[in-house]
Every structure is written in structure tokens, then in C-alpha cells.
C-alpha positions as CSV (number, residue, x, y, z in Angstrom):
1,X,5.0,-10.5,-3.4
2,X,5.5,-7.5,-1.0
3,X,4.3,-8.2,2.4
4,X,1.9,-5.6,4.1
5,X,1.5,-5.5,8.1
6,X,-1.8,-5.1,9.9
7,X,-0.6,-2.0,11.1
8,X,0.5,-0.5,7.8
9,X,-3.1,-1.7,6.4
10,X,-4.6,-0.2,8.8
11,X,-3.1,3.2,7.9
12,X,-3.9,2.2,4.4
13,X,-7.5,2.1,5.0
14,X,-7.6,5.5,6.9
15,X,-5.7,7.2,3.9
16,X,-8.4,5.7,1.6
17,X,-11.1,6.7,3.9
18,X,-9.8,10.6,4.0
19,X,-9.1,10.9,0.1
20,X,-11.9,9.1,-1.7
21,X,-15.7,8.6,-1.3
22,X,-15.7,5.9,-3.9
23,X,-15.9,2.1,-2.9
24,X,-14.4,0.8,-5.7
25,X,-11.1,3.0,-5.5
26,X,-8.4,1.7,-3.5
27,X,-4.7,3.2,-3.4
28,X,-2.3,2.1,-5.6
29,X,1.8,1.8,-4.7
30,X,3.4,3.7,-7.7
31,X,7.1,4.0,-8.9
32,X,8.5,8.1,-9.2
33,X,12.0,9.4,-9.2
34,X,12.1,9.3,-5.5
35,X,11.1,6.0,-5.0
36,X,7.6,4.7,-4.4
37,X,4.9,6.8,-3.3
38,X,0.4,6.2,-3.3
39,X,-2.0,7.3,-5.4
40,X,-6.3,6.5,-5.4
41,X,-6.8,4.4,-8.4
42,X,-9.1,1.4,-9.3
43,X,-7.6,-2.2,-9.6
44,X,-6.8,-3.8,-12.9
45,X,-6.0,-7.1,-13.9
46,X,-3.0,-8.9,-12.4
47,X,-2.2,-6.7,-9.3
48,X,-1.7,-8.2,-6.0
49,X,-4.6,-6.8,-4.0
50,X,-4.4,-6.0,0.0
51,X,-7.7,-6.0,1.7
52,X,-8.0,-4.8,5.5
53,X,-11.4,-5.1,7.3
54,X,-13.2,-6.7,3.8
55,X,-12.5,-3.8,1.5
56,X,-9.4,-3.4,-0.7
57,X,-6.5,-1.0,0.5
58,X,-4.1,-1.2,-2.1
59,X,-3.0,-2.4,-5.2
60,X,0.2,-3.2,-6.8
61,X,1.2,-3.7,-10.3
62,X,3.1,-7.2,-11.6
63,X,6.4,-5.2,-12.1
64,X,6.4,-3.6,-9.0
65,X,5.4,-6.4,-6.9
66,X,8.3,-8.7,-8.2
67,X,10.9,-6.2,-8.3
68,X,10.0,-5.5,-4.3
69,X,9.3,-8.9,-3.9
70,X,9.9,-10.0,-0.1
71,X,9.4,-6.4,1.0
72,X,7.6,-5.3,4.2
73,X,5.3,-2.4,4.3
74,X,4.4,-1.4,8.0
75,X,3.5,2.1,9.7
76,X,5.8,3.3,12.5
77,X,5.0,6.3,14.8
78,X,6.9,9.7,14.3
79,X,5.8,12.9,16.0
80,X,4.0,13.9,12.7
81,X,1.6,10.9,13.1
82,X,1.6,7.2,11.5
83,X,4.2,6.7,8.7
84,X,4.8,3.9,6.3
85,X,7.8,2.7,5.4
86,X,8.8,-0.2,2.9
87,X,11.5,-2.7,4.1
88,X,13.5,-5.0,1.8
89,X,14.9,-8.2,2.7
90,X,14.2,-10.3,5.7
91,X,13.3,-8.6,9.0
């Protein structure tokens, strides 16, 4: 399971906010060349779900979720605004 911080939710939620109108889309963490990036999406079957503030922030598929497992998402602050960033391995 990857581990998501209050902070990094709450970033979540904002993203979700600004990009879709729909209730029942959340973000979904997806696997590209350069690593792992969002996208809005809907949840499916079998992803481990991330709620913040009782509505669902993101999703994560079964193969992405155990091949992060123990990984920390959490939002730092840069000049440009909130970022996340994804951790592996204890903190």
C-alpha cells in the first residue's frame, strides 16, 4: 500500500477541485516513461482509494500499489507552489 500524507491529500483534493466538475472522478496515480505522474479518472475495482475531507482523491491500481508498496506521497513547498513528491522506503 503507498502511504498518502494529509498534506499531500490535501493538494490532491485542490488538483481535483481545479480539473474536474464531476463527483465521481477522482485522480488516478499512473505509470509513464518518466515515472509516475496523475490523471482524472473514475475508480475501478480493486484500487486502493484515498479519500480527504469525505470525497475520494485518488486512486491506485493493484500493480502500482504493490510495486510502491511502503511509499510516501506528501506535498512540499517550492517557490512554484505545493509539490508532491513520492518517497520509497522508510522515512
Amino acid at each position: 500500500m503507498i502511504n498518502v500524507t494529509d498534506g499531500a491529500a490535501a493538494v490532491l483534493l485542490e488538483r481535483l477541485q481545479s480539473s474536474s466538475s464531476e463527483e465521481s472522478e477522482v485522480l488516478r496515480l499512473v505509470e509513464g516513461a518518466g515515472g509516475v505522474g496523475l490523471s482524472v479518472d473514475q475508480e475501478r475495482e480493486g484500487d486502493q482509494v484515498v479519500e480527504h475531507e469525505n470525497r475520494k482523491v485518488l486512486v491506485i491500481e493493484p500493480d502500482i500499489s504493490s510495486a510502491l508498496d511502503g511509499a510516501t506521497i506528501d506535498a512540499a513547498e517550492t517557490p512554484e507552489g505545493q509539490q508532491l513528491t513520492l518517497r520509497r522506503g522508510p522515512e
